[in-house]
N, C-alpha and C positions, 0 to 999 in steps of 0.2 A: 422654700419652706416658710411657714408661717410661724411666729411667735409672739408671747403675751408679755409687757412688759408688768414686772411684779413690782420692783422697786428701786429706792437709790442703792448701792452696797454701803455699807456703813458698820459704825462698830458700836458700843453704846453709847459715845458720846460723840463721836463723829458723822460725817456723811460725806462721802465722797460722789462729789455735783456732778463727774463726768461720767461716770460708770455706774453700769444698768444691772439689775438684775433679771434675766430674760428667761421665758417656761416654753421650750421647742413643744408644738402642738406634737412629734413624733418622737419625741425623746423622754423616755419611762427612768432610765436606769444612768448611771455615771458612767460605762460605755460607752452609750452610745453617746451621750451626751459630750465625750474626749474628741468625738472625731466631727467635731463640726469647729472644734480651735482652727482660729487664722482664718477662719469666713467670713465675708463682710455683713453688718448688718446695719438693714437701710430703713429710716422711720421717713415718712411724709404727711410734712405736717399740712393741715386742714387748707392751707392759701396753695400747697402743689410744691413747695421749697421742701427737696429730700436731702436729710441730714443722716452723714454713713460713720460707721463705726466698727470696731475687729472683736471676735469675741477671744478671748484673752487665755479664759480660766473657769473651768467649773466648779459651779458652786453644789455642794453637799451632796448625798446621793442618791438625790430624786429625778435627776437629770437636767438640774436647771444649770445655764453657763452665765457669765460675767463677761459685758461686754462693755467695752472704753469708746468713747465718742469724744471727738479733740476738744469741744466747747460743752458738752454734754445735750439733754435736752431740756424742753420746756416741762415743768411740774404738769401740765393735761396730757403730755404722754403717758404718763402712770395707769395703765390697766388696755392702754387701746393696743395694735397689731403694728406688728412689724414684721419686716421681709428679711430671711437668712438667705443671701446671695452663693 
């Protein structure tokens, strides 16, 4: 399954650099969006190095999830595709 990376998670004066804020191209609702917790998700970046990460925790209920990556990623990830495993 394919998803768009939206942003860092953050709060107003923080930002936490490891964790993503991810929009499943097939997840509408906070449902559906619970049963893709503990999936891996994998970004590849432009040189073919694939960096993976778990998605954790949904975020609001639009169906977007929250996923942690050990080193986080690079700021050009922000808007491009990523793979839920």
């Amino acid at each position: 399954m394919k998803a768009r990376v939206i942003n860092y998670r953050g709060g107003k004066r923080t930002q936490k650099v490891n964790q993503f804020i991810l929009e499943p191209e097939k997840s509408k609702t906070k449902e559906e969006a619970a049963k893709l917790l503990g999936k891996k998700a994998e970004w590849t970046t432009p040189g073919g190095k694939k960096l993976t990460g778990e998605i954790t925790r949904v975020h609001g209920n639009s169906g977007a999830v929250v996923a942690r990556f050990e080193k986080g990623l690079p700021g050009q990830s922000l808007g491009t595709e990523i793979e839920i495993l």
